[in-house]
N, C-alpha and C positions, 0 to 999 in steps of 0.2 A: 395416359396417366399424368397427372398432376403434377410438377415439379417440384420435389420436396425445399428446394431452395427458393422458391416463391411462398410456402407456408411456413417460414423459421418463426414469425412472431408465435405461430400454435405451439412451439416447443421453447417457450420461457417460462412456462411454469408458473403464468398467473393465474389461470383456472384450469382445475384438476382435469388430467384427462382420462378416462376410462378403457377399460382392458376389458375385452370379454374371451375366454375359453371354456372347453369343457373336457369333462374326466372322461374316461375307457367305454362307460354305458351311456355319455351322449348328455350328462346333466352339467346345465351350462352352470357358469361363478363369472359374477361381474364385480369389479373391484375398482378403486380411484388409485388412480395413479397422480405423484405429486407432480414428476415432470418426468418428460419425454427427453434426449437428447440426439440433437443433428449430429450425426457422424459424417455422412455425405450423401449424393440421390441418389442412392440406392439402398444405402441403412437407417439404422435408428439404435439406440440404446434405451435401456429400459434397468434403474436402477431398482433391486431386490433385497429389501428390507424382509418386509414383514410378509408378502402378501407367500405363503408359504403354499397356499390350495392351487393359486395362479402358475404357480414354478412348478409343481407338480403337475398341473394339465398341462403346459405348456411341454413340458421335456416326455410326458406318455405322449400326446398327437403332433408334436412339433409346428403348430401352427397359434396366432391367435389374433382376433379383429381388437384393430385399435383407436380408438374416436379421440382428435385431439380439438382446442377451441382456441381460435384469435385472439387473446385477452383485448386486444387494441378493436376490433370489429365484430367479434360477437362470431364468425363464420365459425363453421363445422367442418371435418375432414375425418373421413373413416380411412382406415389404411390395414389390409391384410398384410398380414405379418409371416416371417417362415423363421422358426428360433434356428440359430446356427451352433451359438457358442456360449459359456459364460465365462468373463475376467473378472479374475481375484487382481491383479496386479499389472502395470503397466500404465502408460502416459494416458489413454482413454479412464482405464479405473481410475487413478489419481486426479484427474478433472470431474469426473462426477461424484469422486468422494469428499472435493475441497467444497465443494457446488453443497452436497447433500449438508458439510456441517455447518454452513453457515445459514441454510433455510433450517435446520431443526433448532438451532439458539435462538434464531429470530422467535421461533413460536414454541420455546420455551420447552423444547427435547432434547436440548445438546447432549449428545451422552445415550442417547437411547434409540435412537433413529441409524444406528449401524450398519454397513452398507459389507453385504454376503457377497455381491458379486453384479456385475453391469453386465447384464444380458445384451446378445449383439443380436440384432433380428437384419433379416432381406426383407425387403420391401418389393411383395407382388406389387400391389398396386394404392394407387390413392385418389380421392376422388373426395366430391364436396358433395357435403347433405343438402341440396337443395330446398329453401324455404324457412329454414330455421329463421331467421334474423333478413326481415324484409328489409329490402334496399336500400330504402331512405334512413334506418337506422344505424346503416355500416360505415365507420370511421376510416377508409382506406389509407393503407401505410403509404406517408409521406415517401417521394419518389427516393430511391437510393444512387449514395453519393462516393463513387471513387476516392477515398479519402488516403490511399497509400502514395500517389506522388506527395500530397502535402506533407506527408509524414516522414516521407524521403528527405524533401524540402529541408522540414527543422530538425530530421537527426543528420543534413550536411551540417548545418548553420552550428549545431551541439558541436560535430566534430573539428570543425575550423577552430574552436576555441583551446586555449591551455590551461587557462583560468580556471579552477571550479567554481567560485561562487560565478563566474560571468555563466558559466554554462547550465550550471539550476537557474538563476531567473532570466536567459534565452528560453532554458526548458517549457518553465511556468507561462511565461511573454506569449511564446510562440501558441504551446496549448489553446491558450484563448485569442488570440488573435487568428490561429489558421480554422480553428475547430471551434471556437464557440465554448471551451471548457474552462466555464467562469468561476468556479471554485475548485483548487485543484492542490494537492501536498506530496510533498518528498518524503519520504522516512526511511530513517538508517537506522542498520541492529545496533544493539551498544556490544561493550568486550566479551556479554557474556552468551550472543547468540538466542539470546530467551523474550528482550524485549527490542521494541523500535524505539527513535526518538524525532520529531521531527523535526527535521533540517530545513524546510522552507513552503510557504505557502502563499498561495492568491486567491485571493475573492474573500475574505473572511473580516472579521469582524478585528480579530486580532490573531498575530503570527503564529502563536502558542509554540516559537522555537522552543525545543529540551520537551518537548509533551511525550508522555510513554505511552504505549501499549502494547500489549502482549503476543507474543508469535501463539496464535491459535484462536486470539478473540477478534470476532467480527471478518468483516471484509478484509481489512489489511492486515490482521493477524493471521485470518487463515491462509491469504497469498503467500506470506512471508514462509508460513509452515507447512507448506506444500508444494511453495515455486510454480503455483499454476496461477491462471488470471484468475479473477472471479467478478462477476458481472451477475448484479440484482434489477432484474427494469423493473418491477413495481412493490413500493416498500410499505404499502397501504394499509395491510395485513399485520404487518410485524409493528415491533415496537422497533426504536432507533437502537441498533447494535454497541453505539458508542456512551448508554446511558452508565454501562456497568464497568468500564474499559481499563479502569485502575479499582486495586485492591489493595495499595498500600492504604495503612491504619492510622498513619501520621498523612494526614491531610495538610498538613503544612508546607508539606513536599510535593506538592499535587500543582501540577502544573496544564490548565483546562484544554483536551486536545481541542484544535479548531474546528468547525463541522457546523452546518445545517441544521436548523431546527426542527424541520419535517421534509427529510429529501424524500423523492420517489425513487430515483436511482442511484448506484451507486458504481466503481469499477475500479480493482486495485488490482493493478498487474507487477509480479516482480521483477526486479534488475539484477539481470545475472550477467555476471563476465568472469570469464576462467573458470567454469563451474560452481562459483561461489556467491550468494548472495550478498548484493551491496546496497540494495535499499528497495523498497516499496513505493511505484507512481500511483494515486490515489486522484481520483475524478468524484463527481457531484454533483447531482441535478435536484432541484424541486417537482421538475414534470416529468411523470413515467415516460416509459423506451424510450429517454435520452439516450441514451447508447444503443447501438444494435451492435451486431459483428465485422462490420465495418471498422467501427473504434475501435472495439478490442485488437484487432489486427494491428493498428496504427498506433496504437499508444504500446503496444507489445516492441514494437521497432522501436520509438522513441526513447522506451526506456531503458533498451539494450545498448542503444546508442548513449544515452546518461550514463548508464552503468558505466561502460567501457571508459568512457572520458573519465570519469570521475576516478576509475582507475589508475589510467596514465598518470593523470595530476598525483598521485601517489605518488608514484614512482619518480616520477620526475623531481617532484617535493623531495624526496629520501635523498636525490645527490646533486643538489643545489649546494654550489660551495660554500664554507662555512665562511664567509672573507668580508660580511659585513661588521661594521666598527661599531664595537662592544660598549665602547664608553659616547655615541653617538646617543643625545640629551634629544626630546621629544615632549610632548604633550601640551592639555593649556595653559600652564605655565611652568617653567626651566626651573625656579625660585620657589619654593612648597613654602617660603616664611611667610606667615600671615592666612595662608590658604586655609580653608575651612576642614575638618577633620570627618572622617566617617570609620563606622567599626566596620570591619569585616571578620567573620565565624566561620570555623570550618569544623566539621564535622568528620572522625578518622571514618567511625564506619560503616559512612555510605556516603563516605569524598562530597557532602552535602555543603555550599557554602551558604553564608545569610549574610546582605548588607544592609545595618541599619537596622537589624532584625527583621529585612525582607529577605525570603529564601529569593536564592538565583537561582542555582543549577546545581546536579550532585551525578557523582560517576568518574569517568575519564574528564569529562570538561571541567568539574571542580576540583579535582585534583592538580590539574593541568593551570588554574588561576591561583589556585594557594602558591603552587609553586613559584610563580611569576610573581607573585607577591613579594614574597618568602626572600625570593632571590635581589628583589628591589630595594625591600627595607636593611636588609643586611649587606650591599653593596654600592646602591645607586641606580643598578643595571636597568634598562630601561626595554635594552633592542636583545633578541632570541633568534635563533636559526630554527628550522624545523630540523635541521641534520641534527642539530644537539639536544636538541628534546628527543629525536629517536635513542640516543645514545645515552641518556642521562638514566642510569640505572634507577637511582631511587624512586622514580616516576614508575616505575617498574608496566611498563609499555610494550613489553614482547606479543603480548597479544591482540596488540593492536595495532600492531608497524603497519598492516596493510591501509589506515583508516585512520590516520592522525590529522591527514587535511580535511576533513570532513568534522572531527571533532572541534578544530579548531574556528571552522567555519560556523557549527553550531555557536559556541562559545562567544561566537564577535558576533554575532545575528542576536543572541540571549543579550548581552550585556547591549546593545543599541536600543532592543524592544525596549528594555527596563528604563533607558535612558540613566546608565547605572556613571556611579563617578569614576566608573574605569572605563575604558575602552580598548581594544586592541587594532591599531592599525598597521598597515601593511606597505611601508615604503617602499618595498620590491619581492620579487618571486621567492618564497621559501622564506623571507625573516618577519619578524612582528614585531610591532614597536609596545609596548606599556604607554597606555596616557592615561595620567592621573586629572581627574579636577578634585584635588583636594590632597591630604595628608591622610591615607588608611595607617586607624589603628587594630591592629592583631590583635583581637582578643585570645582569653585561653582558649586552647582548642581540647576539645570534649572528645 
């Protein structure tokens, strides 16, 4: 028998594969199947939508032939099947249900492609159709490549670090210099668990720091919204997931996420530490089966590794002493007399700032620069602790004590992209200094 971990390319679901069983008096039903899933070599899954005739032979004779096809080579594999089980729930369901809702958006079923249950089948046997697809037109799968020391490699290299921003762009660095993963994003939930933002990128045109999208749309929404990876190797078919990604009405707040104009693949795995999601690694290719299961395996480590760091630096941040000098002066210049003036806008109800009448950033981070503002032009104050901004009630930040360093990082990453006349720099662990180039003026706030 054929080694079903030699044929994984026939189970990504670029060309349909087909099921044949039949009813009680012997009358067969052949049906397309959109995708098959590797369980291990001896199983397979088989995700049950619609095909309701198919479920029904299959649980009367408990058997059923399954022909799957190489998308990358053209080759054929028939595989008898012996039905075992069916899952409503659990870590295999929830991977072929995150799987299912991002191929039915892509072709325009979100919402209707519902998934009854992941049939678990034994695999008698499997074997190739001989002749289908002659030889000279078979594209054999590129040799496969151990890719878990390197991935050991950069989640040591993540851990050696304190820093969070050092350790997202080691992240990003490493990605593409160990793996070849030349466009690649961070993304963190905001306070309210419902959307991402993203924290850092490479390969792209521009950073798009503060870019949103939603826990449920596309690839990194539905990772976010389900905590499984999700890996597309061929995007041929679909339209690009990321056309529709925001549905705020005020486009002025719209901030364009980064991304490919016509990827093939795509793989957003999430980062989990303490059982709690802390952000979304996101990968990106133009040529299909860039990724196989080998990636997925390694950027799964990598990001767990992110995740965790990116924890610590929380915590660590939270009790960092409060003993840096308050009235310690900063920026491009000490003397604001003479210096050129700029407006800054804030918005109360969606914490929305504008400089110049260019929107920045809105949420925890704009909330988080009025205040800094706020606290400058009515003081002087220039330098901030993170310990006092956890503390500083009218911030009202309890919901987000876990993830202030990560806000803060957006926030200096936004305000560099803009090349904004503020900046926030960082002359040691846990404080922030305010640099102004100019005099902000406060307008009313709306």
């Amino acid at each position: 028998m054929i080694s079903l971990s030699d044929i994984r390319d026939s189970f990504e679901g670029v060309i349909p594969s087909v099921i044949a069983t039949s009813d009680g008096d012997g009358i067969p039903n052949i049906s397309y199947l959109s995708h098959v899933y590797y369980v291990d070599e001896s199983h397979v899954a088989l995700s049950n939508q619609f095909f309701s005739k198919t479920a029904a032979n299959v649980r009367a004779s408990g058997v059923a032939t399954l022909m799957v096809v190489d998308g990358r080579s053209g080759v054929h594999h028939m595989l008898d099947l012996e039905f075992l089980h069916a899952l409503d729930h659990g870590e295999l369901f929830e991977r072929i249900k995150s799987h299912l809702s991002v191929m039915s958006a892509q072709q325009g079923m979100a919402g209707v492609m519902k998934l009854r249950s992941a049939d678990l089948y034994f695999v008698r046997d499997c074997r190739a159709v001989v002749g289908v697809v002659p030889p000279e037109h078979r594209n054999p799968a590129p040799a496969t490549t151990n890719h878990l020391p390197k991935a050991a490699l950069l989640a040591a290299a993540i851990g050696s670090e304190a820093d969070a921003d050092v350790m997202l762009d080691k992240a990003l660095a490493g990605l593409e210099s160990s793996f070849d993963y030349r466009h690649a994003m961070v993304l963190v939930p905001d306070e309210t668990a419902q959307r991402l933002s993203a924290l850092a990128s490479r390969g792209y045109s521009s950073l798009g720091v503060g870019a949103e999208i939603a826990f449920g749309e596309g690839v990194i929404g539905i990772a976010a919204a389900t905590r499984q990876p999700v890996r597309i190797c061929d995007l041929r078919r679909s339209q690009r997931y990321a056309s529709a990604i925001f549905s705020a009405s005020d486009r002025t707040r719209h901030i364009p996420l980064p991304g490919l104009a016509g990827p093939r693949s795509q793989m957003a795995v999430p980062m989990l530490a303490q059982g709690k999601l802390r952000g979304v690694l996101f990968i990106e290719s133009e040529a299909s089966f860039a990724f196989g299961h080998q990636d997925e395996d390694a950027l799964m480590l990598v990001a767990s590794q992110l995740a965790a760091g990116l924890r610590l630096a929380e915590l660590e941040g939270g009790h960092q002493a409060n003993a840096f000098a308050k009235s310690t002066q900063g920026g491009y210049a000490s003397d604001q007399a003479g210096a050129p003036s700029f407006k800054i806008r804030y918005f109360a109800f969606d914490d929305s700032v504008f400089i110049d009448d260019d929107y920045l950033i809105k949420g925890v981070p704009g909330r988080l620069l009025i205040h800094l503002v706020r606290t400058f032009l009515a003081t002087g104050r220039r330098d901030f602790s993170n310990r006092e901004i956890r503390r500083d009630a009218t911030l009202r930040l309890p919901d987000i004590k876990d993830n202030l360093e990560t806000r803060l990082i957006l926030l200096r990453r936004r305000l560099d992209e803009k090349s904004a006349p503020i900046r926030l720099l960082r002359p040691e662990r846990g404080h922030i200094r305010l640099d102004l180039a100019g005099v902000p003026l406060r307008e009313a706030e709306a």
